[in-house]
Steps between C-alpha positions, in 0.01 A plus 500: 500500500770447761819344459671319788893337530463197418250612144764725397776252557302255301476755228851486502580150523248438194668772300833385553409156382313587183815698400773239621229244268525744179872568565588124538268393194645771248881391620389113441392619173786719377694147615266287245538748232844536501575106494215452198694759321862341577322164384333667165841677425684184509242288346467770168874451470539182493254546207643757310858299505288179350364768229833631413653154411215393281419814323765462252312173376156608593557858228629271212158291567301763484647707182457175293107408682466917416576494146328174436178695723515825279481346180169319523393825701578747268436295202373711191632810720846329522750750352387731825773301676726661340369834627674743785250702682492876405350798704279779335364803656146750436456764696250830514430772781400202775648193450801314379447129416807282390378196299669163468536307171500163699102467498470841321371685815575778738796410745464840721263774558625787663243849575673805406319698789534292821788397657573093671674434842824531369425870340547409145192455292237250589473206385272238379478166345841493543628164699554126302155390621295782273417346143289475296373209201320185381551220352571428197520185201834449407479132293385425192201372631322671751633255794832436419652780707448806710640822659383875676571729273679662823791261472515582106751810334291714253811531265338816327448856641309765324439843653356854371332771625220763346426802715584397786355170493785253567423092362789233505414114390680216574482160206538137530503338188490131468786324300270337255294561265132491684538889533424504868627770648461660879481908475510724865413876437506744768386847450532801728315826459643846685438555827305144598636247697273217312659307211322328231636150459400304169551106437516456134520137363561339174326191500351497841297228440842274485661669802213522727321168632159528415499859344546570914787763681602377830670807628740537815508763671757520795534834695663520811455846699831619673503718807439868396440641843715496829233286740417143247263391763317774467523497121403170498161602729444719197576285188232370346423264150188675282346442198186522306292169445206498288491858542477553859793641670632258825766495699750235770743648773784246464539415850142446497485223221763339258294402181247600276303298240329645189223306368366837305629733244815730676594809371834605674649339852749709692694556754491800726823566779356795679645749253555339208295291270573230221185375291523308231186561263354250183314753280295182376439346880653173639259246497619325750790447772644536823760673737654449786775659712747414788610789773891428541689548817579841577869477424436412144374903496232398263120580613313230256545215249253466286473238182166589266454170248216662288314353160387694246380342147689659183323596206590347174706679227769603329664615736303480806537773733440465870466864603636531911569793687734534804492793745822614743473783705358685847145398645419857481077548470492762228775327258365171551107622438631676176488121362174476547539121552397452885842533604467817796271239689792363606628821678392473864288760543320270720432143447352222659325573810639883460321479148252748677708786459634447161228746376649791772838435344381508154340839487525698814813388664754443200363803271594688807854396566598514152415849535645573802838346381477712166547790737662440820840338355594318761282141591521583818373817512202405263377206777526785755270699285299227423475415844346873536235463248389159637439703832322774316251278357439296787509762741160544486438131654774541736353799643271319719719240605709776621246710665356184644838463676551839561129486719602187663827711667244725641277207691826356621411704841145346522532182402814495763202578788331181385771279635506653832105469527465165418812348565593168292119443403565501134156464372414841671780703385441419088122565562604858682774544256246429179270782651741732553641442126066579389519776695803683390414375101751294494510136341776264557513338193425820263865447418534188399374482167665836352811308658381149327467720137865525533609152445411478118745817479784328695452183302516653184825724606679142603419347135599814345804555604608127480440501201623851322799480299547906556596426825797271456854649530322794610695698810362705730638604859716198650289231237725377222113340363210608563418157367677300757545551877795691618738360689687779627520267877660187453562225744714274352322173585083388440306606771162298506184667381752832434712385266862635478426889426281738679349751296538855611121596301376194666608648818380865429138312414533312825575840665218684358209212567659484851422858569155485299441220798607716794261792384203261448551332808507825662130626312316154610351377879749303661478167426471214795578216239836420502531386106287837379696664747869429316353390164568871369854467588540140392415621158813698379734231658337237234552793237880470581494167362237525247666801349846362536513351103244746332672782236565776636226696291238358741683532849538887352120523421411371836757777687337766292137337581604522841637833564214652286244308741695611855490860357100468392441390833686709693311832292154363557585426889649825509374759299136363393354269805383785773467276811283749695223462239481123470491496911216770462299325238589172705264659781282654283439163382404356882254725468290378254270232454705193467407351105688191418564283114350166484893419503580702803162325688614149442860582595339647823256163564742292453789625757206538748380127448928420530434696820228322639648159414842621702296633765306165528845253484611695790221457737495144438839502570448610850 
């Protein structure tokens, strides 16, 4: 295509309009914005002036409508008024868990072994929104009054421990003489992060409507990891219903109805994993969650209002169980309670590869790990043993290749015989691959049988807690991207980082493209022509957010595949002998597949038609 004056200058005259456009809208903008903000400033303190003069008035009002409010709340569970809340603490080799007497329930969780953003221990169920209770009677008669039991103070605390097996229980005892009475338990055993959490009621057939527990349960996940959109892609609600395991990604849907029998609901941050388990089932429920805004640093909200029937008694004991700690495989399938299916070792439409996960891929980097002691060195091994075992099946994609360098020559001859007449050249060039023993697409599926592997690689490592915090070279995480290049501003599609493993992947596939391009015919189609090279630019994007585990996997992949190639071009292909057996071939009688015959029919009928068009044409 030529370009003239006056197209250039319209080029130019076009381009400096769309940018005086953007440049002008984004200053009218930045104008708006400011003046809505002067206006919302001035606005919110007018406000806040008309809320300081009345709130003198407005707290006496609302300590005498409190008082009047907390008496025919609290009712038989009155004398808890006069309760202060107090702070008690169990610990073993995992966990910590401070517990609350206001609702007689853990407070904070911390995990001994993992560290949050700000380096001190990481926490869960630690924010104002996390509680957990029902509802309870608190009249005489069994509608005269109400509260949750998360609002009431469990006055007494009882605590002991028997080898090694810690238990504290937290009592609400009514005022009068019906003998109801609300009992929390927790236990903790040594080195588990699951705690056993018994209701015990006196007269649960007063407290409870209908001999029925309406249990809360509010959890809301904070940021644990340095990307929450990316957290958040990975955060997902599970639980078992009637059995059968299922699970929602929580940008995906907001609410879940349970019309059958639930065992335990959860919710799952990438790394982490809260579940909240009813030895006897729920019978019934639902949940739902909100995704806040990311400056709120919190990944999910999530509030489970779950049904379960109690069983009459004295006491009645509703046995629960409540589980804090990693979404690591092995520790969760030591439950044996369905929870590892909700580490992503490939889910959804990448379900297929859960299997190569489970027992090849996983068995094999636990090993690797066990040995290597570094993470990064153990994906660089495992990165070797992947090409091991598939070597085999790459062999003939590379040889393949490797022949295709050596027809380069011939098939070059084609375009100077017979010009721009397409249909002749891919006939020529098809006999000329029969002749030399060379098929086109012998490499394609040995290539295709490596997508399961990459698949399962890109679940695994998004999903193993070993790799979090882990350093290696320049990476901080192996579990995050690294962001060793930072711009300072959001570039679109980019983001504000560029990842240095992202770039040595992009690198590596870029030079994988140059060789391959170099072993293949020339190409007279534009798009196939650049498509090779196309590829590793949408890698630099794609890439861009991954953890730095996989971008290091795919350099390793790469360099191991450049230096396969360049051995078999090298050192195995003899290009005298395929050019030898190419004419020894020329000489024989010509036999052709059924597949080879209809290929060969149908470019000469394409032929015949072209041939045809252009006579009538003239």
């Amino acid at each position: 295509m030529k370009f003239d004056r006056n197209t250039v200058l319209g080029f130019v005259i076009l381009a400096a309009l769309f940018f005086g456009y953007f440049f002008y809208t984004n200053k009218e903008q930045a104008v708006y914005k400011k003046q809505k903000a002067e206006k919302e400033a001035r606005e919110l303190a007018v406000q806040d002036s008309i809320a300081k003069l009345n709130k003198p008035l407005q707290d006496s009002l609302n300590k005498i409508r409190d008082s009047v409010t907390q008496k025919n709340m609290l009712g038989i569970f009155q004398d808890t008024a006069k309760e202060e809340e107090q702070l008690v603490t169990i610990q073993n080799e995992l966990i910590r868990i401070t517990f609350t007497t206001k609702g007689g329930q853990p407070k904070k969780v911390e995990l001994k072994n993992f560290k949050g953003q700000d380096s001190s221990l990481l926490k869960l169920a630690g924010t104002d929104f996390d509680k957990i209770g029902y509802p309870v009677n608190t009249g005489k008669g069994a509608n005269e009054g109400s509260a949750q039991t998360s609002d009431l103070f469990f006055s007494k605390i009882d605590s002991f421990s028997k080898e090694g097996v810690k238990t504290i229980s937290f009592t609400l005892q009514s005022s009068d003489s019906s003998g109801s009475y609300i009992q929390h338990e927790f236990t903790l055993k040594p080195n588990n992060y699951m705690i056993d959490f018994n209701v015990k009621m006196g007269r649960a057939d007063k407290l409870l409507q209908g001999g029925t527990m309406n249990l809360s349960w509010q959890y809301a996940a904070v940021q644990q990891e340095s990307d929450i959109s990316y957290e958040q892609q990975n955060t997902q609600i599970g639980y078992v219903k009637d059995g059968s395991f299922d699970y929602h990604t929580i940008g995906r849907k907001s609410s879940k109805n349970f019309d059958e029998s639930v065992n335990w609901i959860g919710v799952r941050q990438r790394f982490f994993f809260t579940i909240l388990v009813a030895k006897n089932n729920f019978n019934s429920g639902n949940m739902e969650w909100t995704i806040p805004v990311d400056s709120a640093k919190t990944v999910v909200k999530s509030i489970a209002l779950m049904k379960l029937q109690v069983p009459a008694g004295t006491p009645s004991v509703i046995p629960f169980s409540i589980y804090y700690g990693p979404s690591d495989y092995h520790i969760l399938k030591s439950y044996d309670m369905k929870f590892d299916k909700m580490v992503n070792l490939g889910q959804g439409i990448y379900s297929f590869v859960r299997p190569i996960n489970k027992f090849i891929i996983l068995p094999i980097f636990d090993f690797l790990k066990s040995i290597a002691g570094s993470m990064g060195l153990a994906i660089a091994l495992l990165t070797i043993f992947i090409k091991l075992v598939t070597s085999p099946l790459l062999y003939k994609s590379f040889l393949s290749g490797a022949k295709m360098k050596v027809l380069r020559p011939e098939i070059a001859k084609l375009k100077d015989k017979y010009g721009d007449d397409r249909q002749a050249i891919s006939m020529e060039q098809m006999k000329i691959f029969r002749e030399a023993g060379v098929n086109p697409l012998g490499g394609c599926l040995p290539a295709l049988l490596q997508i399961p592997i990459f698949f399962a690689l890109f679940s695994l490592f998004n999903s193993d807690i070993g790799l979090r915090g882990a350093n290696f070279l320049w990476s901080n995480d192996l579990a995050a991207y690294d962001d060793v290049i930072k711009f300072g501003t959001h570039i679109p599609l980019l983001g504000s980082h560029l990842s240095l493993f992202n770039i040595t992947a992009v690198f590596t596939s870029f030079l994988i493209s140059i060789y391959s391009m170099s072993m293949t015919p020339d190409q007279s189609n534009p798009v196939m022509k650049y498509m090779p090279y196309i590829f590793p630019v949408f890698l630099l994007f794609f890439f861009n957010r991954l953890p730095s585990a996989l971008t290091w996997y795919y350099t390793v992949s790469n360099v191991i595949t450049l230096a396969i190639q360049f051995v078999i071009q090298t050192y195995i292909i003899d290009h005298d002998k395929i050019l030898a057996k190419m004419e020894e071939n020329r000489k024989k009688p010509k036999t052709q597949s059924k597949w080879q015959e209809r290929m060969q029919q149908m470019q000469e009928q394409q032929k015949k038609m072209k041939e045809s068009q252009q006579k009538n044409r003239r």
